[in-house]
N, C-alpha and C positions, 0 to 999 in steps of 0.2 A: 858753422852749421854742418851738421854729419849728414854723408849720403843719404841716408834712409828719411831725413826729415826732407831734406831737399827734393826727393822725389815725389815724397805725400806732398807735399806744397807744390808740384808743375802739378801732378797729375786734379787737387781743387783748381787751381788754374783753368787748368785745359776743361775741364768737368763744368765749372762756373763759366767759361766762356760760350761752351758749346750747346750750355742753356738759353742762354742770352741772346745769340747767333740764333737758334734754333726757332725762338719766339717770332722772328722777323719772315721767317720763310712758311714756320706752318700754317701762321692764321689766315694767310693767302687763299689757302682750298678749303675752307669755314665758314666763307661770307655767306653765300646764298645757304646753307643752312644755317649762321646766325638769323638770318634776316628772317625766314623764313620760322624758325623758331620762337623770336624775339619779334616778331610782326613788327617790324623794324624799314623801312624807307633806305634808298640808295644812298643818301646824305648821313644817314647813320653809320651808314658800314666805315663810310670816308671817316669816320670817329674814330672806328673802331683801331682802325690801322694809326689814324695821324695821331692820336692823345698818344701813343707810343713814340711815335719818332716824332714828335713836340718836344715830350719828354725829353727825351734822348737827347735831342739835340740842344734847348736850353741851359740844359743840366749840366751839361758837358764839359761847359768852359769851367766850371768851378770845381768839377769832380777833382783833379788832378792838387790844386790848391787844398782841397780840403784834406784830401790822403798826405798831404806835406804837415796841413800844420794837426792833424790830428791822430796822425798813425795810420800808415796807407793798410795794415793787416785790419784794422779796424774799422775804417773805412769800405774796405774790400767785403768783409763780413758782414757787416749794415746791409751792402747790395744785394748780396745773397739773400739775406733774411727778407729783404722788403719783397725781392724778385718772387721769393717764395711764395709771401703775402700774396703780393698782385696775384699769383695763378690761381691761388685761393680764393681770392674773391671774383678771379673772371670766370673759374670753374660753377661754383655756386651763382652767380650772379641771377637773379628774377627777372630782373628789368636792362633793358638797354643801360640806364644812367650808371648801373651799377658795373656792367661791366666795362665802357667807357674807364669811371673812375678806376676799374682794376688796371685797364691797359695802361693808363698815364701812371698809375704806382709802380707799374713794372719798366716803363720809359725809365721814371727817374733811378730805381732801383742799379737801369741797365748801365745809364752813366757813370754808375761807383765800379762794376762791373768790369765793363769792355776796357776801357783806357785804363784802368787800374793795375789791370792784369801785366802790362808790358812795364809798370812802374816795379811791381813786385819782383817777377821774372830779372828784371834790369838786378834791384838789388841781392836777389840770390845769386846770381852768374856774373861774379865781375870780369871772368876772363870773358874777354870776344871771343873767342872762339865755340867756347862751350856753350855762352849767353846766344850764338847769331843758331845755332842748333835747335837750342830749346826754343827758339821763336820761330823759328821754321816749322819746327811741329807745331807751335800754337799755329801758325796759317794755319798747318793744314786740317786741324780739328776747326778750323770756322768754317774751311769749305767743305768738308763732309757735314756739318750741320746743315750747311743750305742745302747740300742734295739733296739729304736726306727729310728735310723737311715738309716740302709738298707732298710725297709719296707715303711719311708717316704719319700725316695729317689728316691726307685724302682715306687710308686704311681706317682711322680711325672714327672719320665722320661717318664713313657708311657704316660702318659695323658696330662702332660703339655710342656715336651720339657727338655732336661736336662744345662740348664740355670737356671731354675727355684729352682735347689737345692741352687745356692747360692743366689737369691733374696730371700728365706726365711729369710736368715743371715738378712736382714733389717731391719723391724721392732722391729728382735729382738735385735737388734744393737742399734737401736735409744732406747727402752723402756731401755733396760740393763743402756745406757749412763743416761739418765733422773734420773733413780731411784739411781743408784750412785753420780750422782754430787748434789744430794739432802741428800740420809743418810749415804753416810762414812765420817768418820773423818780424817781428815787431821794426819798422824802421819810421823815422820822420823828420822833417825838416823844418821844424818852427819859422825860421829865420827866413826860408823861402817861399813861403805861401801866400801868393798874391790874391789873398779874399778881396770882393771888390763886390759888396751889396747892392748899392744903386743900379751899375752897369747890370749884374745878375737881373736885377727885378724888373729893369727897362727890355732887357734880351727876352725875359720870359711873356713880357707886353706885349713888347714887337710881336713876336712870334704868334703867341696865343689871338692876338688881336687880328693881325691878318688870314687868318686861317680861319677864323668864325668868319669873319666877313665871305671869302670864296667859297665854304661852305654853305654858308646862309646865299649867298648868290643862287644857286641852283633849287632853293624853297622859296625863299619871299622876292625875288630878282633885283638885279644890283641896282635900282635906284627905291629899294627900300631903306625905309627910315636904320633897321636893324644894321641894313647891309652897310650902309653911307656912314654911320655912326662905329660902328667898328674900321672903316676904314680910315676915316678923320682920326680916330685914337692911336691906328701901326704911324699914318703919315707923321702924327705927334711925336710918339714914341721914338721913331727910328733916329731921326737930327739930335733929339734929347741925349739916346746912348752915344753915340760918337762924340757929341759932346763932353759929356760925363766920361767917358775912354779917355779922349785927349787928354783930358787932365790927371784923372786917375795914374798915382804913383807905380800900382801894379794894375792893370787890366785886366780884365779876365779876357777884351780881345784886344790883340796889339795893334792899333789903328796908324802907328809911326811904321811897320810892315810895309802897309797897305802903299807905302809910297815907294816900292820897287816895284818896280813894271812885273817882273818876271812873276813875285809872291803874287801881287793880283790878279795876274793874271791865269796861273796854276789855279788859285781859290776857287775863280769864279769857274774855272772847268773841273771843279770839282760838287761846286755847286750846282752844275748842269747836269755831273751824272748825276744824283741827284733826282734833280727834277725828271730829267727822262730815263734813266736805265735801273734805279733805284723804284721808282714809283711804276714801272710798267709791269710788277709783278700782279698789282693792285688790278690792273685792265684783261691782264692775261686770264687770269682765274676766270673772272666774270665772263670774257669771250668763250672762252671754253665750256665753261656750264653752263654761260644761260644765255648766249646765242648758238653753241652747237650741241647744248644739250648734255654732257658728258656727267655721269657722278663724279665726286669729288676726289675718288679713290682713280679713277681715270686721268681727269681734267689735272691731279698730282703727277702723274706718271706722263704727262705729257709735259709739262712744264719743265723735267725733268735735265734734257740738254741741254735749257741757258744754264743751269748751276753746275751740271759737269764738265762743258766746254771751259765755262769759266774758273774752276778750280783746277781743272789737266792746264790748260793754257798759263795761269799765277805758276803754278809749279815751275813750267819751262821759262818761268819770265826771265831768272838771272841768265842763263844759256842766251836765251835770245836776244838779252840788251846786250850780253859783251859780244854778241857777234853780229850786229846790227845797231844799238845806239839808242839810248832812251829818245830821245830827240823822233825817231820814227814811228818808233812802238807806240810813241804816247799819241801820236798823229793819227795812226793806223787805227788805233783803237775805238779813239771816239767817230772816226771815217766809217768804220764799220757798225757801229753802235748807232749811228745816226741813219747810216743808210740802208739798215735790217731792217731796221722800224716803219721808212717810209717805201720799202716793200710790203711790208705788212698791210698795208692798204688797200692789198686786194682781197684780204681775207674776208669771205664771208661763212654764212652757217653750215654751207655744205662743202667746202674748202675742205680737201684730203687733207690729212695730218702728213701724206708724203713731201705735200708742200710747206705745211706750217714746221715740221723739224729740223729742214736746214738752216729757215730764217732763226729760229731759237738757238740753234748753234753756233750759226754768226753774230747772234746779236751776245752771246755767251764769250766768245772770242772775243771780242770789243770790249766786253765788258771786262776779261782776266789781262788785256794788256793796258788797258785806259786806268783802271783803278791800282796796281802796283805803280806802275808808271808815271802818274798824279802826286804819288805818294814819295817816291823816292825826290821828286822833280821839286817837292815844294820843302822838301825836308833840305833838300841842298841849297835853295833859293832864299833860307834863311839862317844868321849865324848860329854857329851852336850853343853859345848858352842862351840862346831863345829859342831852340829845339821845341822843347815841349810846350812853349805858348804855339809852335807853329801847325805841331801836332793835333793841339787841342782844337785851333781854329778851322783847320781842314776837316776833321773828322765833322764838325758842330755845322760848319757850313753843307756839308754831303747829307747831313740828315735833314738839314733843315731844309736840303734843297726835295728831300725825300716826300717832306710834310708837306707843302705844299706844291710838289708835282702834283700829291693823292688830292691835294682840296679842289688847285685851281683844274687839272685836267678831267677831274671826275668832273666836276657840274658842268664843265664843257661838254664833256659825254653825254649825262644824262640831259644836256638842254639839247643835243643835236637829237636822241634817241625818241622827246619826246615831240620833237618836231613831224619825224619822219614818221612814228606812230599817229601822229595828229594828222598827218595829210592823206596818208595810208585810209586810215577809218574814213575819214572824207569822203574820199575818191568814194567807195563801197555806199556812200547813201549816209553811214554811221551820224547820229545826229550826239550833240554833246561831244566830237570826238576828240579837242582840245580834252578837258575834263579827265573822259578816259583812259587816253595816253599817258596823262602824269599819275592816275592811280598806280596803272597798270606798269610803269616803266620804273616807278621810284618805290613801287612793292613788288615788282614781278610777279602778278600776279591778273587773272581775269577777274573783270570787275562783272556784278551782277549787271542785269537788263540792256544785255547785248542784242544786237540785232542780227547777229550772225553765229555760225558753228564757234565754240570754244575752238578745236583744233587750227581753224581758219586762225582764229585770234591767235594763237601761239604763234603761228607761221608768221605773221606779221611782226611779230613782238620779236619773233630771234633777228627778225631783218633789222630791223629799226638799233637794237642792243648792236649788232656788227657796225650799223653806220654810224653810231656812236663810239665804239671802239676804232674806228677808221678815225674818225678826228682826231679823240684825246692819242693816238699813236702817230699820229703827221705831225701833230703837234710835239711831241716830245722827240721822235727825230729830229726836226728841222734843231730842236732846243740842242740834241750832240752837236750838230753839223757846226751851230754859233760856235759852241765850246772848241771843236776844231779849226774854227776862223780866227777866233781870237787868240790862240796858242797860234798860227801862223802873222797875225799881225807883230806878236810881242818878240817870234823868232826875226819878222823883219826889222822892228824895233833894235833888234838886241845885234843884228847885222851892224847895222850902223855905228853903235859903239863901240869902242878897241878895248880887247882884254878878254879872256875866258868867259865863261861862267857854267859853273857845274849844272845848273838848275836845265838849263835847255841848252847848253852843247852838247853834243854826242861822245857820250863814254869812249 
């Protein structure tokens, strides 16, 4: 391949990643004008985020399989074209349903996408040296997307309309498409591609099934028929795939893995970011706008220093493992990422932003040594020519811990928010004030035939939305602090037995 095609092929890479990346960070400062638009409910918005990393994360384990047995350029270019789609249809969307279905076509789009990209880059750069360069830029075009995302998002909803965040996706949809079906090269591996239908369609159950149930939790409440019947169908589903895995010749997840302490135990602290540092972007937004009030163009530019802590911090990660020890870093990280959060506890609607910036920049920190950290820890923890199943499962687990951080911690949110709003209106005489409350906390909005000043009602409403943001963020802390207990159980674990181990001894 001649220089000049090679560099149009990183630079769709980097282009098509940084799309991808970018989708995750901006629709963050979008909700309360989705909703608000879309006369759309708190349970919605939790769609609006999860149908994406649902996607994402189901899709994930077979992405990689399918670029083997079908031509990963090929493959690569589908994502792009769907990703395209999806913004296209969440741009235009009428109705909630519609743009829902846009976000989950851009989910699956993403998993041909993201994980692709490192397979492609792999075959254009066989020298290490040149190949470990060019991936160090692809980080760093994923962290300048997340910066940049809240703050081009926020720009855009006040000024243009929040439609507009996914017409961006376009142009850069089309150039991404162009400069790939011009510089990558066609590569595939028939002979390697572990398709595995059953296990795919059970993962997509699982997933989908339990995430309608914690979201239905917070509308029809969990001993509804809805709620209990989606959950009987994940509890089904889940024995079913592991089942069907054990057996399966290729997996799409390696369940024989799962039997080193060290793999499992990386996973599931990767599943934890996840749930709590992955999905707290989901809470942050909404604290910001619509218990202090901020526009979106604000509430972006405050959000701001967890995604730059976190990409300055990835940058210095190799410096500071060879001079301190993956073994710490990865400790350190989720210790800090656990215990930002349950700082954050104090936050309420009139809380300076002198106080909320350092807790974002800590919890930024944690987040840039916990997630390289995880990543190098589990890559080592399993052999190399199982690399890329090990790859596939880490990444699939961190989204999927994503998807249901945003189900199960949102309806936790809005159940505490409308608690507090229900006893609030109470107190004041408010008659109906249960009723109320869930109009008023799952539309954000005043309901007609109040008994008191609207303004009053706001004042209560931004309190109630903090106390609910105080939960679903205790809750997600405490979730790091596990993922840091359990990476010290498997280091005492791992004491005990004689012999190395790359995974969690210190470099």
């Amino acid at each position: 391949m001649s220089p000049l095609r090679r560099k149009t092929a990183v630079a769709a890479i980097y282009l098509g990643t940084f799309m991808a990346t970018l989708a995750i960070s901006i629709v963050t400062v979008a909700l309360p004008a989705i909703q608000k638009g879309l006369d759309a409910e708190l349970s919605d918005l939790q769609w609006v985020v999860g149908s994406y990393a649902l996607c994402l994360s189901a899709f994930m384990l077979s992405a990689g399989p399918l670029g083997d047995r079908y031509g990963r350029k090929r493959a690569w270019l589908t994502g792009i074209g769907l990703f395209t789609l999806g913004s296209a249809i969440c741009a235009a969307a009428p109705s909630l349903t519609v743009l829902v279905a846009g976000s989950a076509l851009q989910g699956v789009a993403g998993a041909l996408v993201i994980p692709g990209a490192l397979s492609i880059l792999t075959q254009a750069y066989p020298d290490p040296a040149e190949r470990a360069h060019i991936i160090g830029g692809w980080s760093s075009f994923s962290a300048v997307s997340l910066i940049l995302g809240p703050m081009l998002g926020g720009l855009l909803v006040d000024n243009v309309g929040w439609p507009s965040i996914f017409l961006v996706n376009l142009p850069l949809g089309v150039l991404a498409f162009g400069l790939g079906l011009v510089g990558i090269a066609e590569s595939a591996d028939p002979g390697q591609a572990a398709l595995d239908p059953p296990g795919q369609f059970l993962s997509i159950l699982f997933l989908g099934t339990l995430t309608y149930a914690l979201i239905a939790a917070g509308q029809a409440g969990w001993t509804a028929p809805t709620t209990l019947g989606a959950l009987a169908i994940a509890a089904l589903a889940l024995p079913a795939f592991i089942v069907i895995e054990g057996k399966a010749s290729r997996p799409v997840l390696p369940i024989d893995l799962f039997r080193n302490i060290p793999f499992a135990s990386l996973n599931f602290a990767s599943f934890a970011l996840g749930v709590s540092g992955y999905s707290s972007l989901f809470f942050f937004s909404l604290f910001l706008q619509q218990a202090q009030g901020w526009p979106a163009m604000q509430a972006g530019w405050r959000m701001a220093p967890v995604f730059a802590a976190m990409a300055v911090t990835a940058v210095l990660f190799g410096r500071l493992s060879a001079r301190y020890g993956l073994q710490r870093l990865m400790l350190l990280g989720y210790t800090l990422l656990g215990g930002a959060m349950l700082m954050m506890s104090r936050f309420e609607p009139d809380t300076s932003y002198v106080a909320i910036a350092p807790l974002f920049t800590l919890l930024g920190i944690g987040m840039g040594l916990a997630v390289p950290a995880t990543s190098a820890a589990v890559m080592a923890s399993a052999p190399r020519t199982r690399s890329g199943a090990a790859s596939a499962t880490m990444n699939a687990l961190r989204q999927g811990g994503m998807t249901i951080g945003i189900a199960l911690l949102g309806t936790m949110m809005a159940g505490r928010a409308v608690a507090t709003m229900a006893q609030a209106l109470a107190e004041t005489g408010q008659t109906s004030s249960l009723a109320l409350a869930s109009v008023a906390v799952r539309r954000h909005q005043v309901p007609a035939g109040l008994a008191m000043a609207a303004d009053d009602f706001r004042h209560l409403l931004a309190h109630a939305f903090a106390d609910g943001f105080r939960l679903a963020i205790v809750l997600a802390g405490l979730v790091g602090l596990v993922a840091a207990l359990v990476l010290i159980l498997a280091l005492h674990i791992r004491a005990q037995r004689p012999g190395p181990h790359p995974a969690l001894d210190d470099a």
